[in-house]
N, C-alpha and C positions, 0 to 999 in steps of 0.2 A: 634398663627396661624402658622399653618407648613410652614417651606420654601419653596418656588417658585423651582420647579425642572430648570436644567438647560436647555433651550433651544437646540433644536435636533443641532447636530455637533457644538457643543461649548464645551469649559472647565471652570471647576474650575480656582482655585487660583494654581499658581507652587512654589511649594514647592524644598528645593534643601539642601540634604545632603550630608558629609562630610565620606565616605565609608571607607578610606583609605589613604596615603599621594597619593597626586599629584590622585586623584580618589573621583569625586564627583557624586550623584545621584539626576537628576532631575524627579521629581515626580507629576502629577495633576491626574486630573478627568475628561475624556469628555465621553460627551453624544451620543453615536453612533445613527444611525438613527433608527436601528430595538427598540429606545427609552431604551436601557441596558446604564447604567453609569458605562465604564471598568476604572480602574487605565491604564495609559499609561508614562511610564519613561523612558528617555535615560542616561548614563555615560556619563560621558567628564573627561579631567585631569583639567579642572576648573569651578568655580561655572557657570559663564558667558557660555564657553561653553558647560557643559552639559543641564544650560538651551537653547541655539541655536539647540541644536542637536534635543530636545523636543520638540520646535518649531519646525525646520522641519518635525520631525513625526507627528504632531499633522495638519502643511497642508497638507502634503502626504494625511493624514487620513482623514481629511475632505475633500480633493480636488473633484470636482463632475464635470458633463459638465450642463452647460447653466445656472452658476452662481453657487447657490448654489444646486441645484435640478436637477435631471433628468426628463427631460421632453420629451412628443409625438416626438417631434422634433429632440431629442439627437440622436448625430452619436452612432452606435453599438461599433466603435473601441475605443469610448471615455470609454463608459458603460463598455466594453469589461478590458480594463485599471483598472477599480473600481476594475473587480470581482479575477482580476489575482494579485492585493493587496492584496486583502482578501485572496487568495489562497496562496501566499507566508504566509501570517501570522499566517496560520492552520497550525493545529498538523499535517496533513498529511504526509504520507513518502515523501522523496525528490524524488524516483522515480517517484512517484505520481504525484508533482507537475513540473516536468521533462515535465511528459509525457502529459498532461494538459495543459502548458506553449506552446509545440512543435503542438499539436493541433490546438490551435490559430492562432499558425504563420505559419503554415505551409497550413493546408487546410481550415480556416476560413475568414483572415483578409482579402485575396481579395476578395471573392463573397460576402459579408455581410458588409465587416469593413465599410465602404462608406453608407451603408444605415441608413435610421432612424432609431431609434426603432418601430415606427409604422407603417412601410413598413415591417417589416417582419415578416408578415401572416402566418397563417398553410400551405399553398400552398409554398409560399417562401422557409421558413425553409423544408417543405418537397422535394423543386427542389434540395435544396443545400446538402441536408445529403445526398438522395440518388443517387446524383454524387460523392460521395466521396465514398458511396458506390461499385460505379460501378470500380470509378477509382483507387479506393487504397486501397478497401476491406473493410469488416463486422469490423474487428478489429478499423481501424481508424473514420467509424463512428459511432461506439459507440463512441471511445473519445468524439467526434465532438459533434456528441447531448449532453453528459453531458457538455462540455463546453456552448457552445449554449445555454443550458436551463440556468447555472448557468447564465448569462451575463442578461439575458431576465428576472431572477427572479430579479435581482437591479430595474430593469424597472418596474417589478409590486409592489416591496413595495415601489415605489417612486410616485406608484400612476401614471406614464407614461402610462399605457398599463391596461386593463383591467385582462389579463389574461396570462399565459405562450404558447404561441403558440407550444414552442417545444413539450410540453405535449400530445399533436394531432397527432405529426408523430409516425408513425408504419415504422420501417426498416425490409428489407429483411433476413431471417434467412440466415445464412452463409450455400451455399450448391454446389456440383459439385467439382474440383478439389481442390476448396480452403481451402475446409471445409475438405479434404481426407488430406493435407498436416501433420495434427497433429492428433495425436492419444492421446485421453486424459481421457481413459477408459482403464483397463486393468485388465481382470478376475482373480481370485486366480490359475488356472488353467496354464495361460499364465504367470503370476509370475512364478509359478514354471520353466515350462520350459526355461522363460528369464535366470533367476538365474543358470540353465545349459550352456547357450549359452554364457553368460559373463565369466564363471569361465574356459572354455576352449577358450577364446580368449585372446592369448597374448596383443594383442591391448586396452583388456579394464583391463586389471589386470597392463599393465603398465600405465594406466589414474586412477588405483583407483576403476570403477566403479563397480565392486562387493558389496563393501564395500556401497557406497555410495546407489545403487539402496536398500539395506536390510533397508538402517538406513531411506531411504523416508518410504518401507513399513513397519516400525516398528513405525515412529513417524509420518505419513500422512503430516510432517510440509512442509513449502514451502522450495524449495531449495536455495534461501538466509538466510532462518533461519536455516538451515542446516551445512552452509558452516561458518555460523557467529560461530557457538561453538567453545569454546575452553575448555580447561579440568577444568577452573572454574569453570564451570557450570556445571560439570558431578560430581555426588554423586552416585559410584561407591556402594558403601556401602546399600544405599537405595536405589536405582534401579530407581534416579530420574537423569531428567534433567530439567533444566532453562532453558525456550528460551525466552532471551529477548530483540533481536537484528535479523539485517539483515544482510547479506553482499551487498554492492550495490555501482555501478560505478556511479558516479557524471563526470560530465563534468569539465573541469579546476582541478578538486581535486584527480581523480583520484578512484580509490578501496578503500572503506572503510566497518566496520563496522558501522553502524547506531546505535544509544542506542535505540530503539525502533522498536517493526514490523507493519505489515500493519494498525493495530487499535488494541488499548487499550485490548482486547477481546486476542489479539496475545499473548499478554505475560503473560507467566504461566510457572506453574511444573508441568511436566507428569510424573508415575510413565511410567518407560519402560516394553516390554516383558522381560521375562530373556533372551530369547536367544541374545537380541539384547543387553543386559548387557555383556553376555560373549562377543559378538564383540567389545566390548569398552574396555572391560579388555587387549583381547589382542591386543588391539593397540594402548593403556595405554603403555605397556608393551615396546613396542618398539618406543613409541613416541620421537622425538629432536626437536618437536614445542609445541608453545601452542595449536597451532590447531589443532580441532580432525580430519580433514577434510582438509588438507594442501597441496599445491601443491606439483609435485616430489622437489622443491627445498625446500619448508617447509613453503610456503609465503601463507598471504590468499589467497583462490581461488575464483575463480569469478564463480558465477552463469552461464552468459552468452556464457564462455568459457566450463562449463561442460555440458549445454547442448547441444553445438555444439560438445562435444566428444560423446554426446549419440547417437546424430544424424549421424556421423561419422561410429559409433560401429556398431549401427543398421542399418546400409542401406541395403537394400536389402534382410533385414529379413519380419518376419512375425508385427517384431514392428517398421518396418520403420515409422519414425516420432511420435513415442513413446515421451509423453512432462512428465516432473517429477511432473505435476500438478495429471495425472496420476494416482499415487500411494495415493492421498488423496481421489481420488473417491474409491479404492477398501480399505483402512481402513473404510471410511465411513460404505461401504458396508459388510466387517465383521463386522465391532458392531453393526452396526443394526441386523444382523443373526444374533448376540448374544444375541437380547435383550436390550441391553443399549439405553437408554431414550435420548431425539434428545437432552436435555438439557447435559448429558455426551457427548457424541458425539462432539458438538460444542465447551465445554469445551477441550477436547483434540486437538481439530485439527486448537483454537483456530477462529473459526468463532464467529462475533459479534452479531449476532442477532437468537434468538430462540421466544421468546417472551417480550415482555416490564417488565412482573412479576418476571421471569427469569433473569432476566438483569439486575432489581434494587434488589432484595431479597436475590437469591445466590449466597453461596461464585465462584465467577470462577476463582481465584487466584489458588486455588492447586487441582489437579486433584485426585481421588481416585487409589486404583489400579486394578477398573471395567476393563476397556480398555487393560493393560496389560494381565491382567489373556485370555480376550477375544482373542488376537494377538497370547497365547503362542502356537497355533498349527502354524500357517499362517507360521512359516519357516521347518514346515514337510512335506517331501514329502509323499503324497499317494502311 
């Protein structure tokens, strides 16, 4: 007779080895509620306490509102608590979970935190997004709803709520000044003549950005995975790069690279165009950092600070408020004129989803050199 699975939010028996001097590992089995049985283990420098440590993660992880369960009755702020665990424990970027974390606390926990779950209706959730809409923009509620929905879905697999109420709201497209603020489109046409306008301003040759705006339209990549290279990652020789990282400001920590980009999908080898080869040669060439992409002092550079120099550059141009997101819509846009299949495409520019078949069948770890050959005109002028 098979054994008795273990009861939803319980564990196993704990287990606890010996890793290292003065370094021990506590190890069981619980049963999460979505009914998946994960391994969950803490370190300590002793048996005694790396089992405590497991103990506390193991109530952290079961901890629920109204005993063991979430019920019609649970406060949202309680539920709310469950789901921003879970969010700390994902793979997600730390931006990600930054900016997710600040969502809650910032434009959710008063209008909702207080109410039941079952007090907040499609009506409800739709008063509350589209004031956030009104008051602090398209950008913040979006947050808000994925937040929101994520909190709401605890509540239906717990069997509280029939349904996801956020699922119901429809938000207002972002239009009028707010939507004019960025520019996040930009022709092959309009490339070229940027690329005139940066190479005769003193202002942006001493920020770098020549340099910088080629290497977005050469590699579509985001501008943390940009700023993240260093010359490890560049294969001069093969006309490849690694990107497998981001650069990205944490609170209390400071500027860092992350070992990982937005999703699993991000991290690849692209071959490059040559022309954007020969820019890495020469600045190979002259490099005194690791970084390919280094401040004038030679330190990582931040994302956030070059786009406030782009925005700087470009004021009162034709690309005012010109975003480096940008330059991934017009690589898209040549490889598609070239013919490259959405499955290339996505590959290169590292997006995660093309199809389900796509996703579990081919290789997306190393990219061809379709996409290259496609780019080698994009730095000719007509």
């Amino acid at each position: 007779m098979p054994r008795p699975p273990l009861p939803l939010g319980t564990h196993g028996e704990v287990r606890c080895y010996k890793v290292a001097e003065k370094r021990y590992r506590a190890r069981t089995k619980y049963r999460d509620y979505d009914g998946t049985v994960r391994h969950v283990e803490r370190m300590g420098t002793s048996k005694t306490g790396a089992k405590e440590n497991l103990k506390q993660a193991l109530r952290d992880r079961a901890r629920s509102v109204a005993g063991d369960e979430v019920t019609a009755a649970s406060k949202v702020v309680d539920v709310a608590g469950m789901w921003l665990r879970e969010l700390e424990e994902s793979d997600k970027a730390l931006r990600t979970k930054r900016t997710y974390r600040d969502a809650w606390d910032r434009d959710l926990s008063t209008p909702v935190g207080a109410l039941r779950v079952s007090e907040v209706t499609v009506s409800v959730a739709t008063r509350v997004l589209r004031s956030i809409h009104d008051n602090a923009g398209s950008g913040s509620a979006k947050h808000a709803k994925v937040v929101l929905s994520g909190v709401l879905a605890i509540a239906v697999r717990h069997d509280a709520i029939p349904s996801n109420p956020v699922n119901e709201v429809t938000l207002p497209k972002a239009s009028g000044s707010r939507a004019a603020k960025q520019k996040t489109v930009i022709t092959r046409a309009e490339y070229t003549r940027l690329r005139k306008h940066l190479a005769a301003s003193d202002k942006a040759l001493r920020r770098d950005l020549p340099d910088v705006v080629d290497a977005l339209a050469a590699l579509g990549c985001r501008i943390g995975e940009l700023l993240a290279l260093d010359w490890s990652k560049i294969d001069l020789g093969a006309g490849t790069i690694k990107i497998e990282g981001t650069a990205i400001r944490e609170k209390g920590v400071g500027l860092f690279v992350q070992d990982h980009t937005k999703s699993s999908a991000g991290m690849r080898t692209v071959t490059a165009p040559n022309w954007f080869v020969d820019l890495l040669r020469r600045r190979h060439e002259s490099a005194e950092t690791e970084w390919v992409f280094p401040t004038a002092s030679g330190t990582l550079r931040d994302p956030d600070n070059t786009r406030a120099d782009l925005r700087t550059v470009l004021a009162g141009t034709e690309w005012v408020g010109l975003h480096p997101h940008a330059f991934r819509h017009l690589v898209a846009t040549r490889l598609d004129e070239a013919g490259l299949s959405a499955r290339e495409i996505a590959d290169y520019l590292g997006h995660d989803r093309v199809s389900m078949t796509q996703d579990v069948y081919m290789n997306r770890k190393t990219v061809g050199d379709s996409a290259a050959r496609a780019l080698a005109d994009l730095h000719r002028e007509d």
